[in-house]
C-alpha positions, 0 to 999 in steps of 0.5 A: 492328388497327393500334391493337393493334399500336400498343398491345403495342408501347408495352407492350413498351418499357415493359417493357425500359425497367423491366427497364433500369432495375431494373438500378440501373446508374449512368454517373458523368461521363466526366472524373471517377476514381471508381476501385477498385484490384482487384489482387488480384482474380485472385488471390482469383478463382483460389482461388474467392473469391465475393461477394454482393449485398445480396440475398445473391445471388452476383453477377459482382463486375466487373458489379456495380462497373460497375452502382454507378458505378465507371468506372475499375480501378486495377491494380499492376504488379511487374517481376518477382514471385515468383509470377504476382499483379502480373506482366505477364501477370497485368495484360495479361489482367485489363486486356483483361478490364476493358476489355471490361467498359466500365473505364478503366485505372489502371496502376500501375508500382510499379518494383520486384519487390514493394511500393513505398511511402514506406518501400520502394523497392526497385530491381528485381533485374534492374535492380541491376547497372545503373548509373545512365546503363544504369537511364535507358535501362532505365526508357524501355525498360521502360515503353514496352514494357508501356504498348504491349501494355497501352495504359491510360488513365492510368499512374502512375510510381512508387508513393508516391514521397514519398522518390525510387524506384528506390533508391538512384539515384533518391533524393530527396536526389538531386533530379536523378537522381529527377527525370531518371529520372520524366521519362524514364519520362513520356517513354516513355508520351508516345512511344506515346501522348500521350492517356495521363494520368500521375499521380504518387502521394504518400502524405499531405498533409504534405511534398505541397506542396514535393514537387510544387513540385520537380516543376515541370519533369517532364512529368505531368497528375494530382497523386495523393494517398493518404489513410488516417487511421492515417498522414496524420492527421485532418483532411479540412480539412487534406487539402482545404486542401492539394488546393487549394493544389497545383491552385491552385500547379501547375494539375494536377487533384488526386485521391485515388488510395487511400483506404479505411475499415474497416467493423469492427475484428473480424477474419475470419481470423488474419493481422493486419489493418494497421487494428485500434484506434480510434486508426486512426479519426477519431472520433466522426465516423466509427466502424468500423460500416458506416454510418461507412464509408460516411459517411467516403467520402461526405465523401471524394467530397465532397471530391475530386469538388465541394469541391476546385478542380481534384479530379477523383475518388478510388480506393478500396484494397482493396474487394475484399480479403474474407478469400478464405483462410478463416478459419484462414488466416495468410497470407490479407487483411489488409484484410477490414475494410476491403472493400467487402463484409461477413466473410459477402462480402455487399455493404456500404451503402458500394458506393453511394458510387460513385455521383455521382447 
């Protein structure tokens, strides 16, 4: 009897350990990003955007980024949008949500009411009467009240601020006033919590250097680089050279903090697509089909988690951005061929990239 008990027992934990293992669930490093933005996830999930296994079997899409490796959610935060997507409350209950799903939080103060990027740094309107000394005080207090209800893991402060934010104070060719308002803000994030990363986000490789350098005496951990070929040009070495000189020239870890590669250059819906000809590839290394964006970031995590000195991972944009719309839509994603998953939603071969084993 005893040699029976023994005997269904091992039997049993065989069988949960399969059953654990047929999750095909991947843990990556704890000190490595190896992120997804999802902001416009609890958008799509509002209008009943569905996505699909390789099986084609309707999955959770938060579970199953989790199950491919992806430790960590990068999510966008606007001062005070039009509508809810991007507002604080959007972000405090999708980070909580995160949370519990096991996910690190990358929280990304844009400092505007919409995009910021090298080309928009719009100051936000609640803001635009302030002067310069009332908009120092305005950014602390700001930020330290949503770092304290959000609590996140790492918080960038600005959004490609290759040319100042918060315009027009915060300029670039008004080097102190940039710098006292970013410094101001990593101080609001120190106050509550001193474990919180900072990242600070410059789009592309030209310029990244002399920018950083400037930045010598602002209070930051990470180096954050977007990379997309149509804007920062071609070449991998090039932006490995770079992420080497800037670890080895300021000792911040460096990392890609967006980057994304279509899986197609056909449309799912009628709004525009931002990447639509060969001229927005690298080629013939990497062609628009599901292989080549799958190889475009393996040689991406290549780079930022092995090759480079001091890269610590990379964050893929827009994964989620399925034409969620229909499509006839005009105004639904301009970036459904470069989403993770395919115009029938269906998970693509680049989901495995997530993952380092």
């Amino acid at each position: 009897m005893y040699k029976l008990f023994i005997s269904i027992a091992l039997i049993l934990i065989t069988l949960c350990q399969c059953k654990k293992n047929s999750n095909n669930s991947c843990t990556n490093p704890d000190d490595l990003i190896i992120g997804l933005d999802l902001s416009t996830f609890p958008e799509i999930r509002q209008d009943n955007g569905i996505y699909f296994n390789e099986n084609n079997q309707e999955i959770d899409i938060l579970t199953e980024l989790k199950n491919k490796g992806v430790n960590t959610i990068r999510l966008k935060l606007w001062n005070n949008p039009i509508d809810e997507h991007a507002s604080l409350d959007e972000v405090l209950s999708f980070s909580c949500e995160l949370k519990e799903k096991g996910y690190k939080i990358w929280l990304d103060f844009h400092y505007s009411d919409s995009w910021a990027d090298p080309g928009n740094q719009v100051i936000p309107s609640s803001w635009s009467l302030c002067d310069y000394p009332t908009l120092i005080d305005s950014i602390y207090d700001y930020t330290l009240s949503v770092i304290t209800k959000i609590n996140p893991d790492y918080v960038q402060i600005g959004n490609e601020i290759n040319y100042g934010f918060l315009h027009p104070y915060g300029q670039l060719n008004q080097p102190e006033q940039f710098k006292t308002l970013l410094d101001t803000a990593c101080k609001a994030v120190r106050s509550f919590n001193n474990e919180i990363k900072i990242i600070m986000h410059y789009a592309g490789h030209d310029g990244a250097e002399g920018f950083y350098d400037a930045l010598s005496t602002v209070d930051y951990d990470f180096i954050g680089l977007s990379y997309y070929p149509k804007w920062h040009g071609k070449s991998l070495d090039s932006l490995s050279q770079v992420m080497n000189n800037l670890h080895q020239n300021t000792g911040k870890d460096v990392l890609i903090a967006e980057t994304a590669y279509p899986f197609t250059l056909s449309w799912n819906d009628q709004t525009h697509n931002v990447i639509g000809s060969d001229d927005h590839l690298i080629l013939p290394n990497f062609p628009a089909t599901p292989e080549g964006q799958l190889n475009f970031m393996e040689e991406i995590k290549q780079l930022s988690c092995y090759n480079v000195t001091g890269g610590i991972g990379f964050c893929y944009w827009g994964g989620e951005m399925i034409a969620w719309k229909g499509n006839n839509a005009l105004d639904g994603s301009s970036w459904e061929n470069l989403a993770l998953f395919d115009f029938d939603h269906k998970a693509l071969p680049v989901l495995d990239v997530f993952c380092l084993n």
